[in-house]
N, C-alpha and C positions, 0 to 999 in steps of 0.2 A: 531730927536726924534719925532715930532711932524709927520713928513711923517709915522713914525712907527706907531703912535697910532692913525692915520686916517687910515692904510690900514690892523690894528690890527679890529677897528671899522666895517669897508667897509665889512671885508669879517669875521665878526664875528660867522656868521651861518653857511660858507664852512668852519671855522678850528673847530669849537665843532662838526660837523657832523665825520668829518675826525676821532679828536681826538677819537671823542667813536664808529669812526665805526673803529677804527684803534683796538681799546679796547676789542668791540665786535668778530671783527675776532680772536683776541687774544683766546679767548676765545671759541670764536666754534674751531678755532683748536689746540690747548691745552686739551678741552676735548674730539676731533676726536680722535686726536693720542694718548692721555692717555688711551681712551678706546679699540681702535683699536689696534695700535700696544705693550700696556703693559697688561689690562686685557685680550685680545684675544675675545675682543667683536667683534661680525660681523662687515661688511663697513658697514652693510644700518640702524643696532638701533645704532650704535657709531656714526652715522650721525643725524639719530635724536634725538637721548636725545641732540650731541651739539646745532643742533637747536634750538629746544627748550628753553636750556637753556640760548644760546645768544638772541633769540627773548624775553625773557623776561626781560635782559638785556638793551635791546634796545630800549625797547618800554621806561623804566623807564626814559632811560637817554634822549632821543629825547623827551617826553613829557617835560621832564621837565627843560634840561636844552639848547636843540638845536632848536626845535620851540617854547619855553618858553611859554606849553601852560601849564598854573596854574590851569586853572579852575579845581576843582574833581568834578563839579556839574554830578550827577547820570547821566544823557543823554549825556549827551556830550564826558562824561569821557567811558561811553560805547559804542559809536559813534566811537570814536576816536580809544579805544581796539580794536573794534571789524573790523575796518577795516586798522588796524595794521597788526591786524593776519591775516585778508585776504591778503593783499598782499605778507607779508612775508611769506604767504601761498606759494602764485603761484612761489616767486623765492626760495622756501626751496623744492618745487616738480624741480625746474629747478638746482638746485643744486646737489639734489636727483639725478636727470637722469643724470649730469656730470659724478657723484662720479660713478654711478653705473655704467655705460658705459664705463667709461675712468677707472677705476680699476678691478670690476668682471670681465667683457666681452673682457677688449683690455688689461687688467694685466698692465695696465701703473702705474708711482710710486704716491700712495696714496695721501701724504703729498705735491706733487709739483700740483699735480689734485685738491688737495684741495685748496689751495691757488689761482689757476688760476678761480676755481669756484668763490670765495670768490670775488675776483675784479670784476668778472662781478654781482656778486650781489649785493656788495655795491653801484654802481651804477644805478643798477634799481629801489636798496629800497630807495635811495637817489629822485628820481624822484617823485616815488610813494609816499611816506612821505611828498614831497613836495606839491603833486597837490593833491593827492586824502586823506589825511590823517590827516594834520596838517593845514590847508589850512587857511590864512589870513580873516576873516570877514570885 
């Protein structure tokens, strides 16, 4: 028991990341394929409104409870936004160009495209979040 709640401890940061980027993909695709394939929304806005809506998702639960940064002070708290959404920027245009390329262009299946996107994104936002976003003082 005690080996559990040291490597519960140890890797505190890799399983809240996990759990709500497990959360967040839930989520961007849940609202991909609800828009995609039930409203008959295009690939590329059913891709971004989920964006959108998981990165704000994300940002909520990684400030607050995966690098436990509390502060709301006004600069820091818009520091911290504002190169959130940059990054989630550059892997929601690298998403973008998956979806778009591996479904319009090559008509591969949406939903398995998405999820393969997804892994390689959580991984970069994971990086990103780490050194460039949330970063230890």
């Amino acid at each position: 028991m005690d080996k559990l709640k040291y490597l519960l401890k140890k890797y505190k940061f890799i399983i809240l990341y996990g759990f709500f980027g497990v959360l967040t993909t839930i989520i961007n695709i849940a609202v991909y394929g609800f828009l995609y394939s039930i409203c008959g929304v295009s690939n590329v806005i059913s891709n971004i409104i989920a964006w959108v809506l998981s990165v704000l998702f994300a940002f909520v639960t990684n400030k607050l409870w995966v690098f436990e940064s509390k502060s709301f002070k006004f600069k820091l708290f818009l520091t911290e936004l504002c190169n959130f959404i940059l990054c989630r920027l550059a892997t929601g245009v690298l998403d973008l160009g998956i979806m778009f390329v591996g479904v319009d262009l090559l008509k591969g299946p949406a939903i398995v495209l998405k999820v393969v996107s997804n892994v390689i994104v959580i991984i970069l936002n994971y990086i990103m979040s780490k050194v460039l976003v949330f970063k230890k003082k």
